[in-house]
ROSE-586297 format. One record per residue (C-alpha): x, y negated, z negated; residue in one letter. Coordinates in pm, whole numbers, plus 50000, padded with zeros to 5 digits. Layout:
BEGIN
XYZa
...
END
This chain:
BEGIN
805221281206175x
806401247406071x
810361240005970x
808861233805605x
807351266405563x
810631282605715x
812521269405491x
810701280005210x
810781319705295x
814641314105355x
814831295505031x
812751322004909x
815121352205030x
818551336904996x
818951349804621x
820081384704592x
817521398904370x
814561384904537x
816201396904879x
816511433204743x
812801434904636x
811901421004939x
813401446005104x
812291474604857x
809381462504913x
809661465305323x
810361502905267x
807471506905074x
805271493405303x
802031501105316x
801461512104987x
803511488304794x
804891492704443x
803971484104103x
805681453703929x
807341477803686x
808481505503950x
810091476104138x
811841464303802x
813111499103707x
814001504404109x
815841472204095x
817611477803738x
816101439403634x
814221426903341x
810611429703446x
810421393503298x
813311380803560x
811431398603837x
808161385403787x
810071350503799x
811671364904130x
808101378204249x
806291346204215x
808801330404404x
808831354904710x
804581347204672x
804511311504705x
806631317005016x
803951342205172x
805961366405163x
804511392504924x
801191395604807x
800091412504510x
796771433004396x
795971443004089x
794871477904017x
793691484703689x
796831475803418x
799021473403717x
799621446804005x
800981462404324x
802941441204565x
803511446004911x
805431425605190x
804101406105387x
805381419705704x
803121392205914x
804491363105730x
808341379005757x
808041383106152x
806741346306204x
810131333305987x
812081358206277x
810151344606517x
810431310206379x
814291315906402x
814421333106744x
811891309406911x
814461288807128x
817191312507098x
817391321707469x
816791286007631x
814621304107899x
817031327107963x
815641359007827x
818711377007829x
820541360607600x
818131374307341x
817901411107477x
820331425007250x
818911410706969x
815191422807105x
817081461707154x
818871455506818x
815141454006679x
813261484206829x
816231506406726x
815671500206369x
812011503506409x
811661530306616x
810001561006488x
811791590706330x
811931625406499x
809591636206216x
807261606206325x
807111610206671x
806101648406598x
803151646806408x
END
């Protein structure tokens, strides 16, 4: 990833609303969520969001589909962990564990519920 195209999805995510669908967003991942779900989830005009929307999409960071009268969006998980690792990239200076606690911090909050792990 290139320093432009970083600064684009930070650009991109540094305004509260657009961070909060972003994130809605995230939790909704795979299936995604209708333009007007997110709207009424977020409490925003749908107008304002699709302002917000296009924004988070010409930073790669959400792509949209449309299905029938609707257009789903989803994150772009792929594009978000490149930014990360974008950010994280030099972090450690070849000492790996400077960034351990960061990498632990990381599988914590992604690892698999006890519901998950027993299906």
């Amino acid at each position: 990833m290139e320093t432009e195209e970083a600064v684009l999805a930070l650009a991109a995510l540094s305004q509260p609303t657009r961070l909060e669908a972003f994130r809605a967003l995230v939790r909704h991942e795979p299936e995604g969520l209708a333009a007007g779900d997110l709207a009424r989830l977020l409490e925003v005009p749908q107008n304002t969001l699709s302002a917000h929307l296009s924004i988070l999409s010409r930073a790669r960071l959400v792509s949209s589909e449309r299905h029938s009268r609707s257009i789903i969006y989803r994150a772009n998980l792929s594009e978000f962990r490149d930014v990360a690792v974008f950010l994280l990239r030099d972090c450690c200076g070849g000492r790996p564990e400077v960034c351990e606690p960061v990498a632990k911090t990381l599988q914590a909050c992604c690892a698999p519920t006890r519901k998950e792990r027993a299906r």
